[in-house]
C-alpha positions in Angstrom: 9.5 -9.1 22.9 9.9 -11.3 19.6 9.2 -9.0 16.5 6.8 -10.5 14.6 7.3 -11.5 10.8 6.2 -9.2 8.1 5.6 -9.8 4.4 5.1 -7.0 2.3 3.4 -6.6 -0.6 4.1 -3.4 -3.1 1.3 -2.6 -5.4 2.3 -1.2 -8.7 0.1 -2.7 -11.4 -1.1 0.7 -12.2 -0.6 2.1 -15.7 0.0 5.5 -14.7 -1.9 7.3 -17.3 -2.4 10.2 -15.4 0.8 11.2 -15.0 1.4 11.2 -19.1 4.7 9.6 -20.5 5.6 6.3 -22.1 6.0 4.2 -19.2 3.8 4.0 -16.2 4.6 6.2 -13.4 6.3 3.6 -10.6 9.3 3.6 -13.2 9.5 7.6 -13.1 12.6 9.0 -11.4 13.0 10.8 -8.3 16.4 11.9 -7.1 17.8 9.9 -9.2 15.7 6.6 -8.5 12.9 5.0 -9.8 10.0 5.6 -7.9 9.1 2.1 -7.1 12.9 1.7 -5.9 12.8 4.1 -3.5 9.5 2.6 -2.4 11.0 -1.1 -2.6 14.4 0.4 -0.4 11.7 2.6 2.5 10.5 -1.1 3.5 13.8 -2.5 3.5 15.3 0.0 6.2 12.1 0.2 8.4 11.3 -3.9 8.2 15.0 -5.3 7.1 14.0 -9.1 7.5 10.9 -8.6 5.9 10.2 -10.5 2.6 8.8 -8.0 0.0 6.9 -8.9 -3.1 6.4 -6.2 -5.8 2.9 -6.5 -7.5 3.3 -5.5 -11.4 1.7 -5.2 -15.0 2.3 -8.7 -16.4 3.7 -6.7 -19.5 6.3 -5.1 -17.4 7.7 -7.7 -15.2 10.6 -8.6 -17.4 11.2 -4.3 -17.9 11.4 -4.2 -14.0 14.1 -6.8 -13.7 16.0 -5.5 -16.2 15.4 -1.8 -15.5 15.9 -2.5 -11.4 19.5 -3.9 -11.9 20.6 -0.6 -12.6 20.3 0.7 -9.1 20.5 0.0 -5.4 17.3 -1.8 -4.8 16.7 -4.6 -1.9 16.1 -8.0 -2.5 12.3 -8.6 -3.5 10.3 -11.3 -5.5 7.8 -9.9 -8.2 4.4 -11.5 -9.4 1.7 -10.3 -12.0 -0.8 -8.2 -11.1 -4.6 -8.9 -12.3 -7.5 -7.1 -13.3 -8.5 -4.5 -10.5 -6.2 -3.5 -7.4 -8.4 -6.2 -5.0 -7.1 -8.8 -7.4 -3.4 -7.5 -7.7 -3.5 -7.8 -3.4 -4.9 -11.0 -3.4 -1.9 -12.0 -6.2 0.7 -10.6 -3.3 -0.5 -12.7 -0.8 -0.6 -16.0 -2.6 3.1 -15.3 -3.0 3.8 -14.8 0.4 4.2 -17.8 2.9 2.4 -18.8 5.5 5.6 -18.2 8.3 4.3 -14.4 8.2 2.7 -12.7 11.3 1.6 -9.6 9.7 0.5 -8.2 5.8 1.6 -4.9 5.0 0.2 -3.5 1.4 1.7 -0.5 0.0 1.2 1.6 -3.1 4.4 1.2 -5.2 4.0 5.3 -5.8 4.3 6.3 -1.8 8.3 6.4 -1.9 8.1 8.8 1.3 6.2 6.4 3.9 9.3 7.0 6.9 10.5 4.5 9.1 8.9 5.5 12.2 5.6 6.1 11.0 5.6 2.2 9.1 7.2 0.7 12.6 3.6 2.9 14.3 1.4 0.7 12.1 3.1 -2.6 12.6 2.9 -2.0 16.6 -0.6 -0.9 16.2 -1.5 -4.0 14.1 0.6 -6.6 16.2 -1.8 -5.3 19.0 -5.5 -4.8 17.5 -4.8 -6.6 14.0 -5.5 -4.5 11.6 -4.3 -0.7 11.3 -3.8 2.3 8.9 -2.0 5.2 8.6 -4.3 8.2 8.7 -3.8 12.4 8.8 -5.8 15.4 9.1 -8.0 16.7 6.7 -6.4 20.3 6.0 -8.3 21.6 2.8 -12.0 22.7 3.3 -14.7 20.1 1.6 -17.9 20.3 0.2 -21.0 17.9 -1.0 -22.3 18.5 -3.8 -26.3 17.4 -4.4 -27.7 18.6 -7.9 -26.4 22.5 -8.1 -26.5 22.7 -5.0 -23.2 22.2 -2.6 -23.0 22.7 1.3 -19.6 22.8 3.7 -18.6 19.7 5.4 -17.1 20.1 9.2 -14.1 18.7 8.1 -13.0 18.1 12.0 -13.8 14.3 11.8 -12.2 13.8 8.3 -9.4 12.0 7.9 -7.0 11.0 5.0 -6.3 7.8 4.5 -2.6 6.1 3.7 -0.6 2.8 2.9 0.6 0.9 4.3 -2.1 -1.3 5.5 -0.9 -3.7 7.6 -2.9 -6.8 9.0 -2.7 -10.4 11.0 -1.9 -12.6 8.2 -5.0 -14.6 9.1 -7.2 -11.4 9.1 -6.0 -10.5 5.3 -5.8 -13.5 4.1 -9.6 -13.9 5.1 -10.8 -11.0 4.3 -9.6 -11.8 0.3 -11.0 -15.2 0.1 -14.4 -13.7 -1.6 -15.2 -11.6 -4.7 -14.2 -8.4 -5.7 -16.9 -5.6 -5.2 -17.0 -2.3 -6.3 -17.2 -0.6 -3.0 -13.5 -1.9 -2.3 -11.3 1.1 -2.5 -8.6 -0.4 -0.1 -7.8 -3.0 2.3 -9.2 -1.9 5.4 -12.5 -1.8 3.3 -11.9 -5.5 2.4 -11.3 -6.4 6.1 -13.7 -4.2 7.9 -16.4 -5.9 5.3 -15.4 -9.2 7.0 -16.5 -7.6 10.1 -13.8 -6.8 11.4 -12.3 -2.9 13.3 -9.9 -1.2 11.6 -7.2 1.1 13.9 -6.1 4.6 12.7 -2.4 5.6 13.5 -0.4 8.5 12.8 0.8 8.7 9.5 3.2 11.0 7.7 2.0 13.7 6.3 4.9 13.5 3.4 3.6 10.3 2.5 2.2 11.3 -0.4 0.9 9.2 -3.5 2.8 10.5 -6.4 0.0 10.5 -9.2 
């Protein structure tokens, strides 16, 4: 079976307050790499004829090309981010060309995603279109209403990861509208096109590193 094509798009046009320091926190070291290297070089391994664009700060594009030759990082284009994360997405896939099957997104601050579990999303979205990497709920929750706060069966919980990968004609839909609040990832964009999002197995390692 022909694989299909994959662009990926790596979102780091976060600031990275948070995290404190002088530089935002995709440019932090782990092991001895930046973190958005590492992210950059996970994609590479699992998807090696993928194209990858790298969503940054306009402010910091130049940094990363200079900073990035220091190390071992694959081959990828970079392009300026824009006001809120819907708009830094929709940035990545105007950079990417139409000869893709599928749209991965991935937060440039998950350098742990493994190979298998990113190949599990790819099959899963080459079949139903549009799938996301999801674990168990381990912690206990609550919900809070006034002073008042009750226990939530967390049984049906799940967390939710990156990357989100689509048909390229089901993302690229999906973004051709205006940004609204209730858009806190890209399976909210899609499924508010109408369309089912599919939950795979992620990695529980696959943390986002804020």
């Amino acid at each position: 079976m022909e694989q299909p094509r994959v662009g990926v798009i790596i979102v780091a046009g976060g600031s990275g307050k948070r995290m404190g320091g002088t530089l935002p926190k995709q440019f932090s070291f782990v092991g001895g790499q930046p973190i958005l290297a590492r992210t950059i070089n996970a994609f590479r391994k699992a998807l090696p004829t993928s194209r990858i664009v790298v969503v940054l700060p306009a402010e910091y594009v130049e940094f990363w090309k200079n900073f990035s030759a220091r190390f071992e990082v694959a081959k990828h284009s970079v392009v300026e981010g824009g006001e809120e994360r819907f708009h830094s997405v929709r940035n990545g896939i105007e950079a990417l060309s139409d000869a893709v099957d599928l749209i991965a997104v991935q937060d440039g601050v998950r350098p742990f995603a493994s190979k298998e579990m990113i190949l599990r999303v790819v099959d899963c979205a080459t079949k139903f279109g549009a799938a996301i990497p999801v674990v168990k709920a381990v912690d206990s929750y609550r919900a809070v209403e006034g002073e008042e706060s009750h226990i939530i069966d967390r049984t049906p919980l799940r967390i939710v990861q990156t990357p989100q990968i689509f048909s390229a004609s089901i993302l690229r839909a999906a973004y051709d509208t205006a940004f609204r609040k209730e858009f806190t990832d890209d399976a909210s964009v899609v499924e508010a096109m109408g369309h089912p999002v599919s939950g795979v197995e992620g990695n529980r390692e696959n943390i986002k590193l804020t």
